[in-house]
C-alpha positions, -999 to 999 in steps of 0.1 A, spaced: -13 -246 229 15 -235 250 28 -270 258 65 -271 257 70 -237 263 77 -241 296 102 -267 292 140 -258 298 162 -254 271 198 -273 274 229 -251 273 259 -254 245 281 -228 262 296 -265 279 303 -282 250 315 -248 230 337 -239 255 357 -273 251 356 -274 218 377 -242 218 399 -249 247 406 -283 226 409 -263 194 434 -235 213 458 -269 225 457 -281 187 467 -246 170 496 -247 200 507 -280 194 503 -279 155 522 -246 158 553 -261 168 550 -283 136 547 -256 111 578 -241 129 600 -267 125 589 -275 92 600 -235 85 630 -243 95 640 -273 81 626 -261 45 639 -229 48 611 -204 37 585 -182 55 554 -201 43 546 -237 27 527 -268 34 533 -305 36 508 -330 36 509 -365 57 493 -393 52 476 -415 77 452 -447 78 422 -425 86 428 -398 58 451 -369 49 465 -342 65 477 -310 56 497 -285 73 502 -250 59 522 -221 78 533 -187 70 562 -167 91 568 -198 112 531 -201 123 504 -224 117 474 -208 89 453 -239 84 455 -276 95 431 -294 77 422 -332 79 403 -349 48 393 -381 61 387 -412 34 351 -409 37 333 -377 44 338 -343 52 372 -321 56 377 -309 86 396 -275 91 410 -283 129 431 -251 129 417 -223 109 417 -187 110 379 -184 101 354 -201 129 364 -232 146 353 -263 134 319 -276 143 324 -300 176 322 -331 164 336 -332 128 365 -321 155 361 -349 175 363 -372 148 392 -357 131 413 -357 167 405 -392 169 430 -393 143 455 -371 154 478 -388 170 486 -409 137 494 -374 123 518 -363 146 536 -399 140 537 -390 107 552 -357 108 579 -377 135 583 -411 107 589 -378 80 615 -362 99 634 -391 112 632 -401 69 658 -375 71 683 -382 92 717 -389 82 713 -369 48 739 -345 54 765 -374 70 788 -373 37 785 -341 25 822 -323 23 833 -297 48 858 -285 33 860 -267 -4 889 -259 -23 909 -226 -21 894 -195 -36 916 -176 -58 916 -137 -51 905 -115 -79 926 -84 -61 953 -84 -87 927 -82 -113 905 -58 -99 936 -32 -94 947 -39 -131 912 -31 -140 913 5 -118 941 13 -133 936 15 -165 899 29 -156 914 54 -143 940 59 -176 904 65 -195 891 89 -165 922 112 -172 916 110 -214 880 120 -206 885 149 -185 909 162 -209 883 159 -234 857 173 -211 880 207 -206 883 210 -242 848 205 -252 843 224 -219 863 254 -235 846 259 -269 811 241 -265 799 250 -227 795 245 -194 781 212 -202 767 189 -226 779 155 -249 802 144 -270 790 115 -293 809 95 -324 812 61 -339 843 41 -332 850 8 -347 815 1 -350 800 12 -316 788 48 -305 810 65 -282 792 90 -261 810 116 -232 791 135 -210 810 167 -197 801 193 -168 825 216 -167 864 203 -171 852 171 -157 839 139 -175 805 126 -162 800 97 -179 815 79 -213 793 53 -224 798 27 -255 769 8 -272 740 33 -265 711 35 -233 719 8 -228 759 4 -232 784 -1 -211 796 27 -189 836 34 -187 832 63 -170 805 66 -144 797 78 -112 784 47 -98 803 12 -98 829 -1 -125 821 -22 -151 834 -57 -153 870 -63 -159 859 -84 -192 839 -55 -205 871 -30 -202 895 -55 -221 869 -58 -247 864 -22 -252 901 -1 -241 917 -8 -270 887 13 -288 893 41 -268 925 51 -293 901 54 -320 874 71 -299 900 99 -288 914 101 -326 878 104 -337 875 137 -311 907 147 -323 897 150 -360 863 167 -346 888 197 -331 904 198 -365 876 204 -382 862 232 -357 894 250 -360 890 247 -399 859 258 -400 869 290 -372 901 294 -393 877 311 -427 858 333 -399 872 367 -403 861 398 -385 878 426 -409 862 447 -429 875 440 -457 857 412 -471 
């Protein structure tokens, strides 16, 4: 009843232990591949697939480092050499680097495919015109509008408080000035999401302010004939007792 029991029982730790030691050489050696395919394709992560007699073989790497290399021969089982889950089981890895060294000629006939592809393409490039002249036109005149809106800002300032908006139509589009104190925040034309003249971040485009600084006339006259009527209407207010 007890026969067998007594009999020794082999070891795997030998054959284990060079399966990893093969399988740490591999994710070296196939590191250097997914490195210089980074590189040359210019991203942090990707994959590329080779083919070979034996079967196919893809690479995928992620911050210049190999994830997975995984070998799919023509008949039977995938093989994931390089893996970041448990290595692969001894001899579906012995099988697969049987083939390995038609991979690697692969990867080598797929780089030297490339060489010579950037032999004609131009050094050189044409002059690039300066938009200086432009850009100081554009300041300028941005800074024409700045003045009008604080102006506007000290006078709405003076009768309406120490802050708050000024908003009208002018040829079609709203007109809307922020004020805080004598100074002008912000005009904006076309609504939320309009185009800001006057702003305390950036500029707007030099094509927006041609499009819109001949309107400013109409949006000042249009402020103007809102004074007119408040002094109009402040004109009839009388404080005497004789009424």
């Amino acid at each position: 009843m007890t026969e067998g029991l007594e009999t020794d029982v082999e070891g795997m730790e030998d054959v284990a232990q060079r399966r990893d030691e093969l399988a740490a050489r591999v994710r070296t050696h196939a590191g250097e591949i997914a490195r210089e395919l980074a590189v040359f394709q210019g991203g942090d992560y990707g994959q590329q697939t080779f083919q070979t007699d034996a079967g196919t073989w893809t690479i995928k790497y992620e911050a210049g480092d190999v994830q997975y290399l995984r070998f799919e021969p023509k008949s039977g089982e995938e093989t994931y050499v390089v893996s970041s889950k448990q290595p692969p089981e001894p001899e579906a890895l012995e099988t697969a680097m049987g083939d390995y060294g038609a991979f690697v000629a692969a990867y080598n006939e797929y780089v030297r495919s490339f060489e010579g592809l950037l032999a004609d393409v131009p050094e050189e490039f044409p002059e690039i015109e300066s938009t200086a002249e432009l850009v100081a036109e554009r300041d300028r005149i941005l800074e024409r509008i700045r003045d009008v809106g604080n102006a506007m800002a000290s006078e709405l300032h003076r009768y309406e408080g120490e802050y708050g908006t000024y908003a009208t139509t002018a040829n079609g589009s709203r007109w809307e000035l922020k004020f805080d104190g004598d100074t002008a925040s912000y005009l904006r034309v076309g609504g939320s999401d309009g185009v800001y003249l006057i702003s305390q971040y950036g500029p707007p485009s030099a094509t927006e302010v041609r499009r819109l600084a001949d309107d400013v006339a109409a949006f000042v006259e249009s402020f103007n004939e809102h004074v007119e009527d408040l002094e109009a209407d402040l004109s009839t207010v009388s404080l005497s007792e004789d009424r």
